[in-house]
Every structure is written in C-alpha cells, then in structure tokens.
Residue, then its C-alpha position, 0 to 999 in steps of 0.5 A: x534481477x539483473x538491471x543490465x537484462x531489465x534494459x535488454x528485456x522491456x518485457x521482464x517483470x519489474x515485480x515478481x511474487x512466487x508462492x508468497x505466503x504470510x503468516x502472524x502469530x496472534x494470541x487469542x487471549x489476553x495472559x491474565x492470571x485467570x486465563x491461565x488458572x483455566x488454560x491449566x485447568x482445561x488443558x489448552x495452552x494460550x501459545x500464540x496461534x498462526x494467522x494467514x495474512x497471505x496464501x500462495x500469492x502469484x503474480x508478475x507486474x511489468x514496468x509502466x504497469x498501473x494494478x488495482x488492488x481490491x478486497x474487504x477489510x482484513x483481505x491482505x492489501x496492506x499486508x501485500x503491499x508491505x511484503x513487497x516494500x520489504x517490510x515484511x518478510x514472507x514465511x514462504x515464497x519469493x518476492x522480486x522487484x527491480x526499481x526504487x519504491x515508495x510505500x504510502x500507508x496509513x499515517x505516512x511511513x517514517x513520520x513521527x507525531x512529535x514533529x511539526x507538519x514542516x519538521x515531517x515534510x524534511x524528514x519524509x524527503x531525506x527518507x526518500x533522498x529529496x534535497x532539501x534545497x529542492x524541499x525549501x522551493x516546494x514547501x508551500x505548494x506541498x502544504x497548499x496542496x495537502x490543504x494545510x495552510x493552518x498547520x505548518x508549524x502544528x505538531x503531527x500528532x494533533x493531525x486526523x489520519x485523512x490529513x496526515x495521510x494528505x500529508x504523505x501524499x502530497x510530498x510523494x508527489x515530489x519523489x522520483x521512483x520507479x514503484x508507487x505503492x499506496x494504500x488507501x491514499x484516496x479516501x483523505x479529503x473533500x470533493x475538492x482533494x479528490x478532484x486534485x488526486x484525480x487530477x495527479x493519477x491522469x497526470x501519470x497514467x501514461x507515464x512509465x512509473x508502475x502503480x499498484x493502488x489499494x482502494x475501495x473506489x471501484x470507480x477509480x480503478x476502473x479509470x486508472x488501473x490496466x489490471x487488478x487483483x483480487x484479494x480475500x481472507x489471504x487468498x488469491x481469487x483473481x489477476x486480471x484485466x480490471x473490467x473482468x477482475x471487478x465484474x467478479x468481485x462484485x458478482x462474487x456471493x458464495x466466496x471460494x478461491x478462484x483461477x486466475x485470468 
C-alpha cells in the first residue's frame, strides 16, 4: 500500500490477508529400509503429503487496532502470525501490511544459544535497528525487567524457554514499530512477571501501535483486545468484536467453520 494514501485514508487497513492459504508438506513416516520394503510391496509411496496450516483466512486490521487470536494447539496462530511477518510465504492469497514489525515467538526471533544473555540483548536491538548507545542505557532495566539479574553473562542455551521468552520480551519493549505480533508471550513468568506485563499492555492500549496477541488467557483479551479471531484446525471460524468472538469459542462443542461477524 501506498504510504502517501495510508496518511490521507486513517481508515485504510494497516493489514490486509485475502484468501491466505498455507500448506506443509509432511512425511508420514520416517524413510527407513523397511517402510520402503513395505511401501513397494503394498504399493503406496512415502512422498511427503500436504498439511493445511491455514485455509482461506480473510480478514482487514486497522492502524491502532488491538486483535486477540485464540484457538487450540495446532490451530494455526503461529503459523498466522509468521505469514504475516513474511516468514512464511503463503501457497494462495495475499497478505498486505503497511508498517514495521516486530514477531515475538517462542525463544526469541534472532537469538542464538551460544551467546550470553548481554551478547542477545545487542544482538536482538541491531536486528530491530535499536542504537547501541541507546542498549548501554537501558541494559539493567531490561535485565531487571525480564528477572534475570543472575544471567547477564550465562549462555542462552542454559536459559528455560519462559526466560528467554521474558528476554525477548523485555527488549521489545524498547523497540519502536508500527505492528506488534507476539505469540504466546504472556505465559513466561510468576505472578509478579504477569502483574509488569499487565502493567505494559494498559500502558499501550490507547496508543496508535496495532496488537495482534496469540494467547490462551481469555481473560487478557477480553481486557485488552477490541477484536479477536478465531482459529481451528487452519479454519477461519469467526472475527469479530472479542466478547462475541470468545462467547462462540467457549460455547463451541460440535466445531465446524462458521461466518464470520
């Protein structure tokens, strides 16, 4: 999109997927000698079979927008939320964004285990473009912040998922993007972690920052989120207003596609 016309047009989508479809290609079994003695003798192949991660996902997201993005394990979130930070080109559709972005998933994008806990906190900014004087400053509170006073100078590798997810999170507070996609960020620490998260997302909901935020709290998105979608098995089931979206999810038994809001 034209960023001329994003200024003119405050209601133009900052993201935009039309018709998005995602498929893998996963082999069934593993190639040993005896799967294929029997796959010659039976008469089927161990060719790699298609996976539809996502199927015809449609939806517009506009600047300033805080969406929620719910479903079981294996519903697609991720796999969404990295189509749309192009690390993941879909087989169908098109996926449009306008503006800079930030994926936080899992461990940390562009982290490396055999750095220290410091040596990632640098490594991390330059990805994003953070100055390092700017890092020098902030390093302590982003360590106090992510709780890991004791392993500033410990290897990544020796790091639980929760901290180094913690990690990530704590220097993406310092990053200035127009998108935030985070996966699963909110389930990395105690009590007192969660209260400093909840802390952060109140900070930033008015703000004209766009939010989309895969988690499995109902309860935050409900408080933080204006909309949400709803993901099953690659399937779009419904995008909506977040009170409406989350009735259906949790009212959902028999689950089928259904329109949208």
């Amino acid at each position: 999109m034209n960023p001329n016309l994003q200024k003119i047009c405050s209601k133009c989508p900052e993201i935009s997927l039309i018709n998005v479809t995602k498929t893998f290609s996963v082999i069934r079994n593993r190639k040993t000698i005896v799967n294929s003695i029997k796959g010659v003798l039976s008469g089927n192949s161990n060719n790699p079979k298609p996976y539809s991660a996502l199927n015809d996902i449609n939806f517009e997201i506009l600047e300033g927008e805080k969406i929620g993005i719910v479903g079981i394990n294996g519903s697609g979130k991720t796999t969404l939320l990295k189509t749309i930070a192009g690390l993941y080109k879909p087989n169908d559709g098109e996926v449009h964004v306008n503006g800079k972005m930030i994926l936080l998933a899992g461990y940390g994008i562009g982290m490396v285990d055999e750095l220290s806990v410091k040596e990632n906190i640098y490594l991390y900014g330059a990805i994003y473009g953070i100055d390092r004087k700017a890092l020098d400053e902030e390093l302590r509170e982003i360590i106090d912040w992510a709780e890991l006073q004791d392993f500033m100078d410990t290897q990544l590798k020796t790091l639980s998922s929760g901290m180094r997810t913690r990690l990530g999170f704590s220097v993406a507070r310092f990053m200035d993007a127009d998108i935030y996609l985070l996966d699963e960020a909110l389930s990395a620490g105690d009590k007192n972690f969660k209260q400093k998260c909840d802390e952060y997302f109140d900070s930033t909901k008015n703000e004209d920052k766009t939010y989309l935020v895969a988690s499995h709290n109902l309860e935050f998105l409900k408080m933080f989120c204006n909309k949400t979608l709803w993901l099953h098995k690659g399937n779009q089931m419904a995008f909506g207003e977040t009170e409406s979206v989350l009735e259906q999810y949790n009212d959902s038994t028999n689950i089928g596609p259904k329109s949208q809001n």
